[in-house]
BAKOLMAR-914330 format. One record per residue (C-alpha): residue in one letter; x, y, z. Coordinates in steps of 0.25 Angstrom, whole numbers. Layout:
("A"; (X; Y; Z))
...
end
This chain:
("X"; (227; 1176; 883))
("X"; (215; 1170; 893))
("X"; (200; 1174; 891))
("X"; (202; 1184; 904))
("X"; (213; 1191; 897))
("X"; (205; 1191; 884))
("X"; (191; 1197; 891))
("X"; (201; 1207; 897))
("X"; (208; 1214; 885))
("X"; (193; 1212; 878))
("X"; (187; 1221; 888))
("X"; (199; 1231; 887))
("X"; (196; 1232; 873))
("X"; (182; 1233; 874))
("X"; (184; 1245; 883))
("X"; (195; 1252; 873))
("X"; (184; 1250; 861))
("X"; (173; 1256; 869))
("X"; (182; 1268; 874))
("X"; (185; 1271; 857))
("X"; (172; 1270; 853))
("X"; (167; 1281; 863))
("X"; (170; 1295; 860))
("X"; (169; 1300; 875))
("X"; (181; 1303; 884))
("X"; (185; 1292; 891))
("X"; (184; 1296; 909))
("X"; (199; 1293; 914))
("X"; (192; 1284; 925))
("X"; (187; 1274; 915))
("X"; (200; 1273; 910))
("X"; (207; 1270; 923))
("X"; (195; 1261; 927))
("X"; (199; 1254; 914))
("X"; (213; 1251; 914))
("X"; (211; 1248; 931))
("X"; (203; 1236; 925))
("X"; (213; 1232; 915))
("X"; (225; 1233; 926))
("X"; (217; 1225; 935))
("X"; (213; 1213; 928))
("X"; (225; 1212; 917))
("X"; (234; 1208; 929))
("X"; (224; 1197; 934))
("X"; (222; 1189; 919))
("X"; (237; 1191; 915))
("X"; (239; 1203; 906))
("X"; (249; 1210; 914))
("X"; (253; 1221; 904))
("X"; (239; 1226; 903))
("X"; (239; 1225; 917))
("X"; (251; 1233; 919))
("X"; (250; 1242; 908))
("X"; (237; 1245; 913))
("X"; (240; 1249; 927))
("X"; (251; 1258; 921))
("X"; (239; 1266; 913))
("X"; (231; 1265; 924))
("X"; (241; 1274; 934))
("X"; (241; 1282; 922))
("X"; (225; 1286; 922))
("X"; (226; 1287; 936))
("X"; (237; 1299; 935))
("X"; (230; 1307; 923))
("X"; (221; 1316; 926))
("X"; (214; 1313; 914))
("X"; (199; 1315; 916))
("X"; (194; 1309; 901))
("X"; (201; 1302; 889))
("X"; (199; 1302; 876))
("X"; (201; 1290; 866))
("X"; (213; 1294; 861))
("X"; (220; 1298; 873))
("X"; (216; 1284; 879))
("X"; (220; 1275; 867))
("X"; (235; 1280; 871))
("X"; (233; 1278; 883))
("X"; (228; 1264; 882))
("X"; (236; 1262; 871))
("X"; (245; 1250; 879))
("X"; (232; 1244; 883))
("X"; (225; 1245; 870))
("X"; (238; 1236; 863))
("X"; (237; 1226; 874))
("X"; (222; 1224; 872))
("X"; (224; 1223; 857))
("X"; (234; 1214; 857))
("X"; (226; 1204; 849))
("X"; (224; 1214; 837))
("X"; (239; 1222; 839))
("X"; (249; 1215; 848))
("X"; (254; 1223; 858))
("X"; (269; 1229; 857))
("X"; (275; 1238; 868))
("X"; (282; 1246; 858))
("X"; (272; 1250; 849))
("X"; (276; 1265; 846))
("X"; (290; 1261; 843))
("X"; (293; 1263; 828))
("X"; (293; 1251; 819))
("X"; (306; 1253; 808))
("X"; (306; 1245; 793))
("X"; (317; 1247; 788))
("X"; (322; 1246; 773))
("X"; (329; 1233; 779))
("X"; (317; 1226; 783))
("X"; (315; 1214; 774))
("X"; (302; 1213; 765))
("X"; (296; 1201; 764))
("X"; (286; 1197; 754))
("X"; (278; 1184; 756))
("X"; (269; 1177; 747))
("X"; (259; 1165; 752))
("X"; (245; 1163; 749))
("X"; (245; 1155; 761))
("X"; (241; 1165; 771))
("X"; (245; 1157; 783))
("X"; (258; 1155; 778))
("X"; (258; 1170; 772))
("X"; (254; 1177; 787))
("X"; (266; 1168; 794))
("X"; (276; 1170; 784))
("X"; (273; 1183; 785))
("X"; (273; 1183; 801))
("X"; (286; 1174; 800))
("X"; (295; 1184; 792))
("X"; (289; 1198; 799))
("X"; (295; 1193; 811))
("X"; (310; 1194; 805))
("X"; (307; 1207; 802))
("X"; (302; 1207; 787))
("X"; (291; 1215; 782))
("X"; (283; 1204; 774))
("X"; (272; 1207; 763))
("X"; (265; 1195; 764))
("X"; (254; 1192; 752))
("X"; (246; 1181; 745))
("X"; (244; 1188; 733))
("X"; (252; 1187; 720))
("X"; (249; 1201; 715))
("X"; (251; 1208; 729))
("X"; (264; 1200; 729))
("X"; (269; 1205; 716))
("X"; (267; 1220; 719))
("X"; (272; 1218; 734))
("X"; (286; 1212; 729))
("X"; (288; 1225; 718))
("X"; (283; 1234; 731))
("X"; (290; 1226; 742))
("X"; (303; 1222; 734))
("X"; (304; 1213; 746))
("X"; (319; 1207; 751))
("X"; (311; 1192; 751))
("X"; (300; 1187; 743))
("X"; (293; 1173; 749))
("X"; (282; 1167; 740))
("X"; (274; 1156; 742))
("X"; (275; 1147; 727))
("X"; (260; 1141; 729))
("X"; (250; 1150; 732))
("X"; (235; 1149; 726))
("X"; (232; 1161; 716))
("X"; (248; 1159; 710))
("X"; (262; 1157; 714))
("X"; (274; 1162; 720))
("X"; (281; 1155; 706))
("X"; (272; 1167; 699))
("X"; (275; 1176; 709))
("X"; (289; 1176; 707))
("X"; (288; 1174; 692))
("X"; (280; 1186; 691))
("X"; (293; 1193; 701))
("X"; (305; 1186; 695))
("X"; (312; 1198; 690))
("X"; (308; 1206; 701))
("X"; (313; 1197; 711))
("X"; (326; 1197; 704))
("X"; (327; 1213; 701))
("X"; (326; 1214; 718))
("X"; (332; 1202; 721))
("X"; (321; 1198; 730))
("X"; (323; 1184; 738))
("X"; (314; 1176; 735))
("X"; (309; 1163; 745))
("X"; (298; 1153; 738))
("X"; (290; 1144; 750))
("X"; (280; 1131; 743))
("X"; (277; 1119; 750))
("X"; (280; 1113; 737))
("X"; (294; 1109; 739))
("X"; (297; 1100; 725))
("X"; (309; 1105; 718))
("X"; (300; 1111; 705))
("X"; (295; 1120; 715))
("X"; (308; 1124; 721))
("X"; (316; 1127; 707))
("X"; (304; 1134; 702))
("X"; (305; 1143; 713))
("X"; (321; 1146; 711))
("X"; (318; 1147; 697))
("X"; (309; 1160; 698))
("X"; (320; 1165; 708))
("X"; (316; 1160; 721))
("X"; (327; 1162; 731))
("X"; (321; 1151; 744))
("X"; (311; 1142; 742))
("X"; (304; 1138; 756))
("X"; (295; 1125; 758))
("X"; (285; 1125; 765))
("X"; (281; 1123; 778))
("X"; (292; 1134; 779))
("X"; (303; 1132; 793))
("X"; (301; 1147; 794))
("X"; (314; 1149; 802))
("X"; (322; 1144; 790))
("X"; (313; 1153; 780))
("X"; (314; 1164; 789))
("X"; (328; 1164; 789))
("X"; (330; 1160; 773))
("X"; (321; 1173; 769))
("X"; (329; 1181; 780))
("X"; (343; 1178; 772))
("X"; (335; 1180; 758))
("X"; (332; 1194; 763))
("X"; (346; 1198; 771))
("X"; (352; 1193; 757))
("X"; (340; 1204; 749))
("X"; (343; 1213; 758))
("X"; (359; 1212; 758))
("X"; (358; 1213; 744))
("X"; (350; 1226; 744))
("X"; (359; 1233; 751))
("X"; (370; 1230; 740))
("X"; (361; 1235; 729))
("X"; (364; 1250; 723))
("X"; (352; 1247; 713))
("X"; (337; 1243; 712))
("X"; (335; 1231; 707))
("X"; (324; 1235; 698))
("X"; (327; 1248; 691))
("X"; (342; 1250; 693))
("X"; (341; 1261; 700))
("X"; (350; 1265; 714))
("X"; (343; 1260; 726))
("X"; (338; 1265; 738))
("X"; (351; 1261; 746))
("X"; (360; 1266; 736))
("X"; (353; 1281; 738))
("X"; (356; 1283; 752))
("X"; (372; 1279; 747))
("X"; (371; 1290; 737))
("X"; (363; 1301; 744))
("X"; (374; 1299; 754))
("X"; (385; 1302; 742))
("X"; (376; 1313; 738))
("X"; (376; 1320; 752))
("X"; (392; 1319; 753))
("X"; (393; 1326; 740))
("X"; (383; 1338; 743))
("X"; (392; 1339; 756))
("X"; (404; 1341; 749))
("X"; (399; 1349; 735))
("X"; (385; 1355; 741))
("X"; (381; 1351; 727))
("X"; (365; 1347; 729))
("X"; (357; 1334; 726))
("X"; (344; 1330; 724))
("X"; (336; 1317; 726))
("X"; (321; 1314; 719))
("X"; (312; 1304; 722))
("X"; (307; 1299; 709))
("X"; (293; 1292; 709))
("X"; (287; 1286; 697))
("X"; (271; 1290; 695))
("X"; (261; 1281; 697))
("X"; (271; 1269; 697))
("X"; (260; 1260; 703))
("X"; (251; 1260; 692))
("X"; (261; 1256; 683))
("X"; (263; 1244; 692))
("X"; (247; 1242; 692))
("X"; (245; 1245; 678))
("X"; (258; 1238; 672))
("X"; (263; 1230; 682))
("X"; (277; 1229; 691))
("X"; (286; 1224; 679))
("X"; (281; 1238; 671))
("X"; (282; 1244; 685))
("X"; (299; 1241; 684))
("X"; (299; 1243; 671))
("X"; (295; 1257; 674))
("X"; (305; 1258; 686))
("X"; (316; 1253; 676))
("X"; (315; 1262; 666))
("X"; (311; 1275; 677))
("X"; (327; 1272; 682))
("X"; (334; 1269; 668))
("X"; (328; 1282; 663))
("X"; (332; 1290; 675))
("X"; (345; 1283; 675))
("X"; (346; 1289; 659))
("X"; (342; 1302; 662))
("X"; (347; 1308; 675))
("X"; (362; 1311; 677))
("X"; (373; 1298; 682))
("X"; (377; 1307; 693))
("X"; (360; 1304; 697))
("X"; (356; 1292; 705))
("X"; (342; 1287; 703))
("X"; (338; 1276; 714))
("X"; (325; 1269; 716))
("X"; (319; 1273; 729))
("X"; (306; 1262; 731))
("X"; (297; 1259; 721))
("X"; (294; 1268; 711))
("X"; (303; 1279; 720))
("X"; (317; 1284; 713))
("X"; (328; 1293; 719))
("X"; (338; 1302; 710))
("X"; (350; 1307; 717))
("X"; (353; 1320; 710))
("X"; (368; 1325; 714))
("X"; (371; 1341; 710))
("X"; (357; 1344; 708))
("X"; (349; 1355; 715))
("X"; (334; 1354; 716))
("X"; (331; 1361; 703))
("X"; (341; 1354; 693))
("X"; (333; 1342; 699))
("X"; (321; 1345; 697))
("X"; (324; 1349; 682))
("X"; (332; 1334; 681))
("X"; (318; 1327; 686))
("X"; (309; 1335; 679))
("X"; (318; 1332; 666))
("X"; (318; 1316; 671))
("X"; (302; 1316; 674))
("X"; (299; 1324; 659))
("X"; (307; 1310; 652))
("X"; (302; 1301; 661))
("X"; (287; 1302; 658))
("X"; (290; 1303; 642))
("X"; (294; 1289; 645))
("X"; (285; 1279; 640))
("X"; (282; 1266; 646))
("X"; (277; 1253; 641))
("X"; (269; 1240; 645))
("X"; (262; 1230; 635))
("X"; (252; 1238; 626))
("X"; (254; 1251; 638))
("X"; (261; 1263; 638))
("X"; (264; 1273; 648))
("X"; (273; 1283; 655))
("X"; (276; 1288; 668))
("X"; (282; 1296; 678))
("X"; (287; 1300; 689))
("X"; (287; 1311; 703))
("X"; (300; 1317; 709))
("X"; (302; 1324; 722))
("X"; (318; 1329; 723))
("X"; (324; 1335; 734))
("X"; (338; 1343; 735))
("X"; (348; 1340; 744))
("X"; (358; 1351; 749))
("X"; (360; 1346; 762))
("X"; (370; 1334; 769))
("X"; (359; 1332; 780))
("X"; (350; 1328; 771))
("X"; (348; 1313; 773))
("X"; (342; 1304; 761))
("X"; (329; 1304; 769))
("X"; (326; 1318; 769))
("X"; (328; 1320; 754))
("X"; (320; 1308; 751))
("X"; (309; 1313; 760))
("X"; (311; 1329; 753))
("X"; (311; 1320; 740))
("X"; (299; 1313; 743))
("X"; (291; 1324; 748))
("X"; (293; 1330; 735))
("X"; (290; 1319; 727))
("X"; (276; 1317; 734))
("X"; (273; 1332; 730))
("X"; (275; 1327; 716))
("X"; (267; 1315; 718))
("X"; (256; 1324; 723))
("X"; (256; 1334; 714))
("X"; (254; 1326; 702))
("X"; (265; 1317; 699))
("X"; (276; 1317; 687))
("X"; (284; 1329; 693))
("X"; (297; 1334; 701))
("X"; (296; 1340; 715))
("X"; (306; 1347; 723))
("X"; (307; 1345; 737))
("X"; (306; 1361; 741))
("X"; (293; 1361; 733))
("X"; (289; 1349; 744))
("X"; (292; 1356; 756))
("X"; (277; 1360; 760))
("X"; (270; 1347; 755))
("X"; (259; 1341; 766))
("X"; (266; 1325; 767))
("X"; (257; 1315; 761))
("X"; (247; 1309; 769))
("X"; (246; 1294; 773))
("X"; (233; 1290; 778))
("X"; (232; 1277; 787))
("X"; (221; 1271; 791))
("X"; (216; 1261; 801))
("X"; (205; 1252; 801))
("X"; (201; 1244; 812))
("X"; (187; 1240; 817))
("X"; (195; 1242; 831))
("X"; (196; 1254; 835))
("X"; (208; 1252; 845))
("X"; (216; 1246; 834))
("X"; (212; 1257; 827))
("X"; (218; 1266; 836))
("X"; (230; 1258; 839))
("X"; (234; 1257; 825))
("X"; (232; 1272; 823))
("X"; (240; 1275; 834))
("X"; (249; 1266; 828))
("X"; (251; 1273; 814))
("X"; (251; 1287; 819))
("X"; (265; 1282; 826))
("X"; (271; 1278; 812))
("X"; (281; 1288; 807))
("X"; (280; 1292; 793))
("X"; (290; 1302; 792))
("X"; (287; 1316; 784))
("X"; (281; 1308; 773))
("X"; (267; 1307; 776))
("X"; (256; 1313; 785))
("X"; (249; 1302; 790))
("X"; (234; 1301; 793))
("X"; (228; 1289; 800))
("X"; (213; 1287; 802))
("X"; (206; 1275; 809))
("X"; (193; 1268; 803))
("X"; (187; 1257; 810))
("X"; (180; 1249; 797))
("X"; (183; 1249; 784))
("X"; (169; 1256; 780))
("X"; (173; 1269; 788))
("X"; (186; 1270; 781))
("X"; (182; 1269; 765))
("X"; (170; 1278; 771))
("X"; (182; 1289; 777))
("X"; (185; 1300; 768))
("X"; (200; 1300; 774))
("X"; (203; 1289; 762))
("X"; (200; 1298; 751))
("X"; (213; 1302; 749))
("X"; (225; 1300; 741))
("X"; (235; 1298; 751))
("X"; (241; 1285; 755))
("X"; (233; 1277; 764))
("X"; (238; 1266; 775))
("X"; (228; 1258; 781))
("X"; (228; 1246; 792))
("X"; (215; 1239; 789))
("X"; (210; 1230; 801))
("X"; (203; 1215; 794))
("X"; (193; 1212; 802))
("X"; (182; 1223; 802))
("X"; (168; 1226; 803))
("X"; (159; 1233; 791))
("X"; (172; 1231; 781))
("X"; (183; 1221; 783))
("X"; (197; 1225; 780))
("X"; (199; 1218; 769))
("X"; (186; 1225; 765))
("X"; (193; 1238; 766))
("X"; (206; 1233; 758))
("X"; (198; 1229; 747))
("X"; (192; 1241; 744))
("X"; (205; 1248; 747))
("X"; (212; 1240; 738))
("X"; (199; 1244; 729))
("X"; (202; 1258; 729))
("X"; (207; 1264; 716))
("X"; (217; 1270; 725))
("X"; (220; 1259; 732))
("X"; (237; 1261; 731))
("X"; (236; 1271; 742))
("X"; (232; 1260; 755))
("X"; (242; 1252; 760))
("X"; (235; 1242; 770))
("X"; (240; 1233; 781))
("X"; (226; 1224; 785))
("X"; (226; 1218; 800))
("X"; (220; 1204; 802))
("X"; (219; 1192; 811))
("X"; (228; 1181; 809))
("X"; (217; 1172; 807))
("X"; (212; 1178; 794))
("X"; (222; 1173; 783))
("X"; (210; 1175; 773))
("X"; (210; 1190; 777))
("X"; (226; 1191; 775))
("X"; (224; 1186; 763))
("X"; (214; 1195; 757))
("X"; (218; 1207; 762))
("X"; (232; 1204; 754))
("X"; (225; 1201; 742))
("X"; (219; 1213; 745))
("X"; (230; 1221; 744))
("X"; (233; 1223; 760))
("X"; (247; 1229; 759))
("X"; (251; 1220; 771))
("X"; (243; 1213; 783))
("X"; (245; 1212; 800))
("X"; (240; 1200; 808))
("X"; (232; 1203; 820))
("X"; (237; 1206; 832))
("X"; (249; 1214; 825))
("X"; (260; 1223; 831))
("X"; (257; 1236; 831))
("X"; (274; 1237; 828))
("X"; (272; 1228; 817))
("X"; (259; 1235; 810))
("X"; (267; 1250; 812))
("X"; (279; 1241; 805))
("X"; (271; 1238; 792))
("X"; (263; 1250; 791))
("X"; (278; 1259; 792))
("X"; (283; 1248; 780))
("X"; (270; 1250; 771))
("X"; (271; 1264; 772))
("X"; (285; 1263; 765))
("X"; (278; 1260; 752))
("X"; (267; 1270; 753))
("X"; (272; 1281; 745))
end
């Protein structure tokens, strides 16, 4: 792009900036006058699209009759013209309201480096075969990402400053073979001690570095058909033994075709263990499993072997319950949940119990498709949540609950980025499970000093790095600070040249990070993947 070109989409923005910051109507000849200019001189310097695409607005102006607009109205209007100008902060994409799908089959990657260079191209490299990559310098962040993530590959770096990858995976052995994660080692250091070292804690690759990334790209891609092949023969989770989530839709199925024949009800419950985070906090993931382990071997004891219990996600459960109406149900999960919390819990020199929520649903009904009674389900089960925890709910007491709410936030010293983004979010479809709430803030400052945070609903936020007053990494320390900080999930925007700001917003807690200029697509891709793990 030449200095003509440059000076052009700078005075374009100018003009966009000084437009928000002005509260007055904006007269319909201005505007014309504005994109005239735009159409004139694009053409002459080379930037034909802006050209054209501002000739087109132009005819436009000239046919409406409009005789002021107000920002709002003009942003949309502009809204082509606003992409192409910003195209050095968000690339500009034609199709930028069509919907971004992850699907339980894309691959997670999770990558480990403390080299950030090596960390953001890896990263780069293996988004572009379609993975979603968790990419972290940090041992801790790590740990927890692999028991949240259960990733279908697992790439560590064996050298890194402040440990390991040797005592990464030490720490993960058994976990990494309960979910039979690949594993792929990368060092420079290539002798043969190194190498059987690696094999010996169970890696499954070892890459040396300089990588040939074609080769690696392709060795991880089989690591993750072979994960993922094996996934779909599995009936059971790997860690507690229950059914999994692919075996439930096989036997809702089977459910459905006996109701059809004997119009004998069923009923499904989503089962949610209280508080599970702090046990994972407090006591750590190994006593989070154990807690897991035992939550299935005691409902496989008690319930009937006509009963299927499957692990859902996390600390979520599902019991199928053939013959059974709504309040023989809730009379069974009462009865379970009475037991449960009796049961006592053990780590070191610590005791302690817990328990857990249930929201159940009837189905009486061979329309009913698994989604519906997981979401009836679910919408009970959050009532329960709500309502203090450690109890059953029936769906028809959940029928006039207000949805949860999920507040997303935006900030950005810019206030067209602002915009955009918002414009941006208020497109994602969430389904009936939340009402969403977005508001914009254009420093850090503003948004600690808004009353809008004081809530306790789950918060989403897209935190620019580079601003005035307070910095993002500013706001996601003291966010990460908060004696509530569970409920943000962050994705932090930054230039390509600031490795040192990659790497403290992860050790900070970022749940993931975007390189300036992004894809609008892409952003609207991870925000729709980090709000599956938001309960």
């Amino acid at each position: 792009m030449d200095k003509y070109q440059i000076a052009l989409l700078a005075n374009v923005r100018k003009q966009l900036q000084e437009w928000t910051d002005q509260n007055e109507e904006i007269p319909h000849e201005e505007v014309y006058r504005f994109l005239h200019s735009i159409s004139g001189t694009s053409a002459t310097i080379g930037l034909n699209y802006l050209g054209d695409r501002s000739r087109e607005l132009m005819e436009a102006v000239e046919k409406n009759q409009k005789k002021t607009w107000n920002y709002a109205e003009l942003n949309t209007f502009l809204l082509d013209i606003i992409k192409i100008c910003y195209q050095d902060e968000i690339q500009s994409v034609e199709d930028i309201n069509k919907p971004i799908e992850i699907s339980e089959q894309t691959a997670n990657v999770l990558l480990v480096d403390d080299d950030l260079s090596m960390l953001m191209y890896l990263k780069e490299q293996f988004e572009k075969q379609g993975w979603y990559v968790l990419a972290t310098a940090s041992k801790e962040k790590a740990i927890t990402a692999f028991y949240e993530l259960k990733p279908d590959c697992f790439v560590v770096d064996v050298h890194m400053k402040d440990c390991t990858g040797f005592d990464i995976l030490s720490f993960l052995r058994d976990k990494t073979k309960q979910l039979f994660v690949p594993i792929v080692m990368m060092s420079v250091d290539n002798q043969r001690e190194t190498r059987l070292k690696a094999f010996k804690l169970g890696a499954d690759d070892f890459f040396v570095k300089p990588l040939d990334m074609e080769e690696s790209l392709l060795r991880i891609g089989h690591h993750i058909e072979r994960k993922q092949m094996f996934n779909s023969y599995l009936m059971f989770d790997e860690l507690t033994g229950a059914y999994n989530r692919t075996y439930l839709k096989e036997i809702y199925s089977q459910q459905l075709s006996s109701y059809d024949r004997l119009k004998d009800p069923f009923c499904l419950a989503i089962l949610d263990l209280d508080f599970f985070k702090r046990i994972n906090d407090q006591y750590g993931h190994l006593m989070g499993d154990r807690v897991l382990q035992a939550f299935v071997e005691y409902m496989k004891h008690e319930i009937r072997p006509t009963d299927h219990i499957f692990r859902y996600g996390g600390e979520e459960f599902i019991l199928l319950l053939p013959k059974t109406n709504i309040k023989e149900a809730e009379t069974v999960l009462n009865r379970l949940l009475d037991l449960f919390v009796k049961k006592v819990f053990t780590h070191q020199s610590n005791s302690f119990y817990c328990s857990f929520s249930g929201g159940v649903v009837e189905v009486h009904n061979t329309e009913w498709p698994l989604e519906k009674a997981l979401h009836q389900a679910d919408e009970a089960l959050y009532i329960a949540k709500e309502s203090g925890r450690q109890k059953i709910v029936a769906s028809s007491q959940s029928k006039l609950v207000k949805k949860r709410t999920l507040r997303m936030a935006i900030i950005d010293d810019d206030s067209i980025i602002r915009t955009m983004l918002k414009e941006l979010l208020s497109k994602i479809d969430v389904g009936d499970r939340y009402e969403v709430k977005i508001e914009v803030f254009k420093d850090g400052i503003e948004f600690f000093e808004s009353q809008w945070i004081h809530s306790s609903d789950q918060y989403f936020v897209i935190l620019d790095g580079m601003m005035p007053k307070m910095d993002g990494l500013e706001v996601l320390q003291k966010l990460r600070q908060h004696k509530r900080h569970d409920q943000y999930t962050v994705i932090m925007l930054t230039s390509r040249n600031s490795e040192q700001d990659i790497q403290r917003a992860l050790e900070l807690g970022a749940d993931d990070y975007m390189t300036k200029p992004f894809k609008l697509m892409e952003l609207e891709a991870r925000v729709r993947h980090l709000m599956k793990k938001m309960k």
